[in-house]
C-alpha positions in Angstrom: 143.0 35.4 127.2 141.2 38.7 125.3 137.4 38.2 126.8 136.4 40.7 124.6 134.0 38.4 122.0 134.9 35.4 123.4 131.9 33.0 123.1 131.1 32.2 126.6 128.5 29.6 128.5 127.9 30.2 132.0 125.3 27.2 133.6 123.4 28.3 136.4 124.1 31.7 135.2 120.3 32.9 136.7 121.4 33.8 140.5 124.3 34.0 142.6 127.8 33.5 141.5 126.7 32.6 138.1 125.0 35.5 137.6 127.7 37.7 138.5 130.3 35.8 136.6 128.1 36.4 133.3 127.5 40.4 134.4 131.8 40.5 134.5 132.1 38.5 131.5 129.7 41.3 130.1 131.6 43.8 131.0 134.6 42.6 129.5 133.5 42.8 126.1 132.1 38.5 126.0 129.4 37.1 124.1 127.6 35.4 127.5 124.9 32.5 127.0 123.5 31.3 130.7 121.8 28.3 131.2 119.5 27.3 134.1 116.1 24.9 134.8 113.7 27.8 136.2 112.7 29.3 132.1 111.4 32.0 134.4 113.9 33.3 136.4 116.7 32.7 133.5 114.5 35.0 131.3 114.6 38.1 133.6 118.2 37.9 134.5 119.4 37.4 130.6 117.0 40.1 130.0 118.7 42.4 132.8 122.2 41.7 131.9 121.8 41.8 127.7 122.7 37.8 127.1 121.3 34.7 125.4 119.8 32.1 127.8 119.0 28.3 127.3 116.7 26.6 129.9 118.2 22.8 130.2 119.0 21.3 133.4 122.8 20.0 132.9 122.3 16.8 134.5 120.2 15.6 131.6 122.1 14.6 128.6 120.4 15.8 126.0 119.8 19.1 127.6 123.6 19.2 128.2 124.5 18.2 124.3 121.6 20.7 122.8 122.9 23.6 125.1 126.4 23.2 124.0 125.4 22.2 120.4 123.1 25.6 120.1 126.5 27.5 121.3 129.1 26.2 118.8 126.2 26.3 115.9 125.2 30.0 116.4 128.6 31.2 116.8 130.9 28.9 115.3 132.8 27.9 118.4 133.0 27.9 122.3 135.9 30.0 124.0 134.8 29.5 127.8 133.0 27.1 129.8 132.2 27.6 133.5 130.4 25.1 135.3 128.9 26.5 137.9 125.1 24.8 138.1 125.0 23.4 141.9 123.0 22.9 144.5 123.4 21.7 148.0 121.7 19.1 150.9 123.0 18.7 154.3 121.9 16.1 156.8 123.3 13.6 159.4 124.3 10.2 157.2 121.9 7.8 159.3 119.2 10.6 158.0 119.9 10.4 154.0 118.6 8.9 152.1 119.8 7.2 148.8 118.1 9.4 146.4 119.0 12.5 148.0 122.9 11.8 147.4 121.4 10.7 144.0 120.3 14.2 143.1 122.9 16.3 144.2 125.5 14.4 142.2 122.6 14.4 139.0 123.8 18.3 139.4 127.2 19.0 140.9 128.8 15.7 139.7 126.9 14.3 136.5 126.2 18.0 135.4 129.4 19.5 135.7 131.0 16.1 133.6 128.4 16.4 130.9 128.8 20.0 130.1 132.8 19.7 130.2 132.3 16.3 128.0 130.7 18.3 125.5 132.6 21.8 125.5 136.0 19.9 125.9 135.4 18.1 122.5 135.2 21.3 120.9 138.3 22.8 122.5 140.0 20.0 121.7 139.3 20.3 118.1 140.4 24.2 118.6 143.2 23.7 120.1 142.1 26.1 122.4 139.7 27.3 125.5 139.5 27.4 128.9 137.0 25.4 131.4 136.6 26.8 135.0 134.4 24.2 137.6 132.9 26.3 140.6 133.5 24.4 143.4 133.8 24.9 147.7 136.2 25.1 150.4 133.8 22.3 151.5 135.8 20.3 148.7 138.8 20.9 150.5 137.7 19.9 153.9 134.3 18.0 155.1 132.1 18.6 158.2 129.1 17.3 159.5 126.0 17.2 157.6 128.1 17.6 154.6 128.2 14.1 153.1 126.4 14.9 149.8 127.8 18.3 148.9 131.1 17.7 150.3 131.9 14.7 148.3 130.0 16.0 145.3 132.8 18.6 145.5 135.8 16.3 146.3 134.4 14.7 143.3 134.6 17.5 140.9 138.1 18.2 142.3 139.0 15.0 141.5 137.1 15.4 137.8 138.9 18.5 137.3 142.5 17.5 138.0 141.9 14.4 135.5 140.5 16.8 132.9 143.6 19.0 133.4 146.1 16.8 132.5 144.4 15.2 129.6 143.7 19.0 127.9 146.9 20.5 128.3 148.3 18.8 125.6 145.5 20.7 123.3 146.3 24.2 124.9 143.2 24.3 127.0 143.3 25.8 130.2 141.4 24.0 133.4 140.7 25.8 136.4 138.9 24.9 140.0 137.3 27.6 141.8 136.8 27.4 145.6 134.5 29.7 146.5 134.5 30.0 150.8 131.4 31.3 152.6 129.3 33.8 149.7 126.0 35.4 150.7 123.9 34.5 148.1 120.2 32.4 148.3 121.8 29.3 148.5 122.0 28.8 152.1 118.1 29.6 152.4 117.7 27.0 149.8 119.0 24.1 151.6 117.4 25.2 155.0 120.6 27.5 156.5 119.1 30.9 158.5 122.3 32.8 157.4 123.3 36.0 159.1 124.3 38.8 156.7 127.5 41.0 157.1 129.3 43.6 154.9 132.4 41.1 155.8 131.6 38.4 154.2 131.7 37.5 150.6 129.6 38.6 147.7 129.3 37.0 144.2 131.1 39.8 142.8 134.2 38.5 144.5 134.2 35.9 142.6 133.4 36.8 139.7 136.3 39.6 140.0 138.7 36.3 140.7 137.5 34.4 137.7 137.9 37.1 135.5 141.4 38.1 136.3 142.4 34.2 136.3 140.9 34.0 132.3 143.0 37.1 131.4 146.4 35.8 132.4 147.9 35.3 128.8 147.0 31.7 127.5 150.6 30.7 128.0 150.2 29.9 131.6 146.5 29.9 133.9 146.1 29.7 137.3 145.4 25.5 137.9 143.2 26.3 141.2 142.3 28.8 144.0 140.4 29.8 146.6 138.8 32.3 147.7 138.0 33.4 151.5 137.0 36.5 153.4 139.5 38.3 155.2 137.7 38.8 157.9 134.6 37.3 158.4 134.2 37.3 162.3 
């Protein structure tokens, strides 16, 4: 794929991975729009980086139709899609509790489905596009203390591999994305005191995967891969 004006959506494009996916997108020559639920925090980093933001949380419906909806009607179509919008909870199983499950897959489950619902029916009518899922090692393997983000991530894997073979037929390209251990702010969201190293991974190393997945030439793409540190020890 030519990134350069491809229309682009990147959710949870504020922070992190997302954020650094939507600077590389930049830098190819795409037209970036970044979604997230902090209006705040979405404004300074779309301000920093030179794209359009919508604030919508993708695990409400409407907020998932109107962000894709605003895409397609301001510029006519929608090239790329990455979900990336997730968050995380760990905690022993006889500790959940119902609703906390309940929320993470509002986000990593519901959200990722809702967005790719609504940009897929547009590919489809292109007969083109390509829709990328951010997922985890922790989707390829669970551990304990995992039970909601793990299988919120088995879950998408499972979503994506369906979505896959039901596009292909349209000429849309569906990748999964498993990111291994990243420094980012996500481990001190979810309670993790996380040592940082030069070894381990930075969002730019995914974003530098992503990209060079997208600009494989639209006859083949790259169904899934992962990505680990070489040496984090």
């Amino acid at each position: 794929m030519d990134l350069s004006g491809a229309v682009t959506l990147v959710t949870g494009g504020s922070e992190g991975i997302g954020k650094a996916i939507a600077a590389a997108l930049v830098a190819e020559g795409a037209t970036v729009t970044i979604t997230g639920r902090r209006a705040d925090v979405l404004e300074t980093t779309a301000t920093e980086l030179g794209v359009n933001r919508i604030a919508a949380d993708v695990g409400v419906e409407a907020d998932a139709v109107r962000t894709v909806a605003t895409v397609v009607e301001k510029y006519g179509r929608l090239d790329v899609l990455v979900n990336n919008a997730g968050i995380g909870l760990f905690k022993p199983l006889i500790e959940m509790e119902l609703e906390e499950l309940e929320r993470v897959y509002r986000t990593n489950v519901f959200g990722a489905f809702l967005m790719g619902r609504e940009s897929a029916r547009h590919f489809v009518n292109q007969k083109s596009g390509a829709l990328i899922n951010i997922s985890s090692t922790s989707g390829l393997k669970g551990g304990r203390g995992s039970t909601a983000y793990s299988s919120s991530k088995f879950a998408l894997r499972g979503m994506t591999e369906c979505w896959r073979d039901e596009l292909r037929r349209y000429d849309v390209r569906v990748l999964l994305v498993n990111p291994s251990e990243v420094v980012t702010g996500f481990a001190a969201k979810v309670g993790f005191e996380r040592e940082d190293s030069p070894k381990k991974l930075r969002p730019q190393e995914i974003a530098d995967a992503v990209i060079g997945a997208l600009k494989i030439d639209d006859r083949g793409f790259i169904p899934e891969f992962s990505v680990f540190a070489t040496n984090p020890f």
